[in-house]
Residue, then its C-alpha position, 0 to 999 in steps of 0.5 A: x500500500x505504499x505505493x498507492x500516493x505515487x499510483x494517486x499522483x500518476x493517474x491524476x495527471x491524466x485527469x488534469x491533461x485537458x485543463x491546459x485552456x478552454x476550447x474556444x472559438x476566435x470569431x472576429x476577435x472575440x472569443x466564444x466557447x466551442x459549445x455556443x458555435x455547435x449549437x448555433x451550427x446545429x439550430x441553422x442546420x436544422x432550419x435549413x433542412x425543415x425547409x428543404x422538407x418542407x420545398x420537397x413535400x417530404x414533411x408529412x412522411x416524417x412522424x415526428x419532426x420535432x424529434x426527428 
């Protein structure tokens, strides 16, 4: 058990390895989490392709578009 604080100091650096900055964005000079761009990516993709649905008459087909 003597091992055990070197074994505790070991495997905390693989714990902390992804606290070396947080993942941002650089838009126009400002920076921006990376989760606020995925979601605004997403929110615009999912507009875009209810609308191409909706074009292709393709809506109805869909059960649940909320979901979907």
């Amino acid at each position: 058990m003597q091992n055990r604080p070197l074994l505790v100091a070991i495997s905390s650096i693989f714990f902390l390895c992804g606290c070396s900055r947080a993942p941002s964005v650089s838009v126009l000079g400002s920076f921006f989490p990376a989760w606020m761009i995925c979601c605004l990516v997403g929110i615009v993709l999912a507009v875009v392709s209810y609308a191409i649905f909706q074009r292709v008459q393709l809506h109805a087909a869909i059960p649940i578009p909320v979901i979907t």
